[in-house]
N, C-alpha and C positions, 0 to 999 in steps of 0.2 A: 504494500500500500504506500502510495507517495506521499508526503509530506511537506509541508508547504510554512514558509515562512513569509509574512506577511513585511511588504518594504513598501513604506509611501514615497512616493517621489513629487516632483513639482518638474514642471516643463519652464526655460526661460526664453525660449523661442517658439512661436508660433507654430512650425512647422516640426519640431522635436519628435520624431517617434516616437513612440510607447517603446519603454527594452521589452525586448522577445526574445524567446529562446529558436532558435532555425527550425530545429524538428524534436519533436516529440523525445524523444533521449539525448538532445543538448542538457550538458551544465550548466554551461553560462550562457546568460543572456548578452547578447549583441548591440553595441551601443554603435550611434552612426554620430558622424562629424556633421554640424550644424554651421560651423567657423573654422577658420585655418590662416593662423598666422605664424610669418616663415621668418627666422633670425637663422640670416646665412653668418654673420659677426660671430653669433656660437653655436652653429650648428645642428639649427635644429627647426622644428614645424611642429607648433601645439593648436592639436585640435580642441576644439569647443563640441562640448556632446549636448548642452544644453537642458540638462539633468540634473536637479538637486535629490539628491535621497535622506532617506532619514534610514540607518542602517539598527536593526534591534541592538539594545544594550546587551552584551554578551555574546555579541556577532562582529565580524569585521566582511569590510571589503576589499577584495583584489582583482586590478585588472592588470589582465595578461592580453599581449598578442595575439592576435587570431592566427592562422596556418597560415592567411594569404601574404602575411608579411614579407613571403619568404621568395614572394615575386615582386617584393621593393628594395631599393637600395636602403633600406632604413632599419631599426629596431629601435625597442621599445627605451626612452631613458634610462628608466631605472628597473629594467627586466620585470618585475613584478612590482603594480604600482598597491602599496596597502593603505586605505583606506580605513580608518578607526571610526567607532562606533560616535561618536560627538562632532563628528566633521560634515558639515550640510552645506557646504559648498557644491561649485558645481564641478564636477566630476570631468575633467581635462587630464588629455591625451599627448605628452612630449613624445616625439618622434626624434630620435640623432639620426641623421644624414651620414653617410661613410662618405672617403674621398672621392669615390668614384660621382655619389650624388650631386654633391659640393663644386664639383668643374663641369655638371652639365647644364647647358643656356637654358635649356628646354624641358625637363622633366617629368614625360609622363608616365612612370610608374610609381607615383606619392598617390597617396588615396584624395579623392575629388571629396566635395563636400555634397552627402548622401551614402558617400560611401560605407559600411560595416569598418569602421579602424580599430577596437579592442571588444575584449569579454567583462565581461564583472561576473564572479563568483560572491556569493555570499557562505561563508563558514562560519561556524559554532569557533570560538576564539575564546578560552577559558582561561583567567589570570593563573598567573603561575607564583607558587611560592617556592621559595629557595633553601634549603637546607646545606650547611654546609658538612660536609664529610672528610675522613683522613683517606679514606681509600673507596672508590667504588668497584658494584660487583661486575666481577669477570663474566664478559662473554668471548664467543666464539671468535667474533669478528677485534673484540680489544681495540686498540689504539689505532689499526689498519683502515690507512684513508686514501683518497687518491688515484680510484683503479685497484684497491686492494682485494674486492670482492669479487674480481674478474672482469672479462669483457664483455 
């Protein structure tokens, strides 16, 4: 049985889509670029989604890169953008330009405005408390990081 967590949001542009999920077993729902302003100085194009949410206390948000990125010169700033539960802003999208982006006149594979440019996932985000210890317990895996658990 599915489960549903209830997120108000507010629209700051007329034309804002509702987030949707693409199909029926999406995670995350698909936010679209409403705005697009480009700082070639630092290297980068932040979209405007035009979305306020109000995220449940005891929940966070993350948005991640959709798959189509990977037919742009671009990636996400900050790889995973997190989103805390008291933050009702509007929900924007920095993109870095690589050098290949960065020297060309004409750039059409940046996402247009309409376009799908990230996800928002909503998770359960439980505070954590800290315990300090002299030793903790041994697993299999131990201090092994890096490629340690194979390829």
């Amino acid at each position: 049985m599915m489960s549903y967590v209830q997120v108000k949001y507010k629209r700051t542009h007329k034309d804002t889509p509702k987030p949707s999920y693409a199909t029926e077993g999406s995670v995350a729902v698909d936010l679209v670029a409403v705005d697009a302003k480009v700082n070639y100085e630092k290297g980068y194009i932040q979209y405007s989604t035009g979305l306020h949410i109000a995220i449940p206390e005891g929940y966070g948000g993350f948005l991640f890169p959709r798959s189509s990125i990977s037919k742009t010169p671009h990636s996400l700033a900050n790889s995973v953008g997190v989103i805390d539960w008291d933050y009702t802003g509007e929900l924007l999208v920095r993109m870095r330009f690589n050098e290949y982006s960065m020297s060309m006149e004409n750039n059409d594979d940046i996402y247009s405005i309409g376009d799908r440019v990230c996800q928002l996932i909503i998770m359960k985000t439980p505070q954590m408390s800290f315990k300090e210890v002299d030793e903790l317990d041994e697993t299999v895996r131990g201090a092994g990081g890096f490629g340690s658990s194979g390829k």
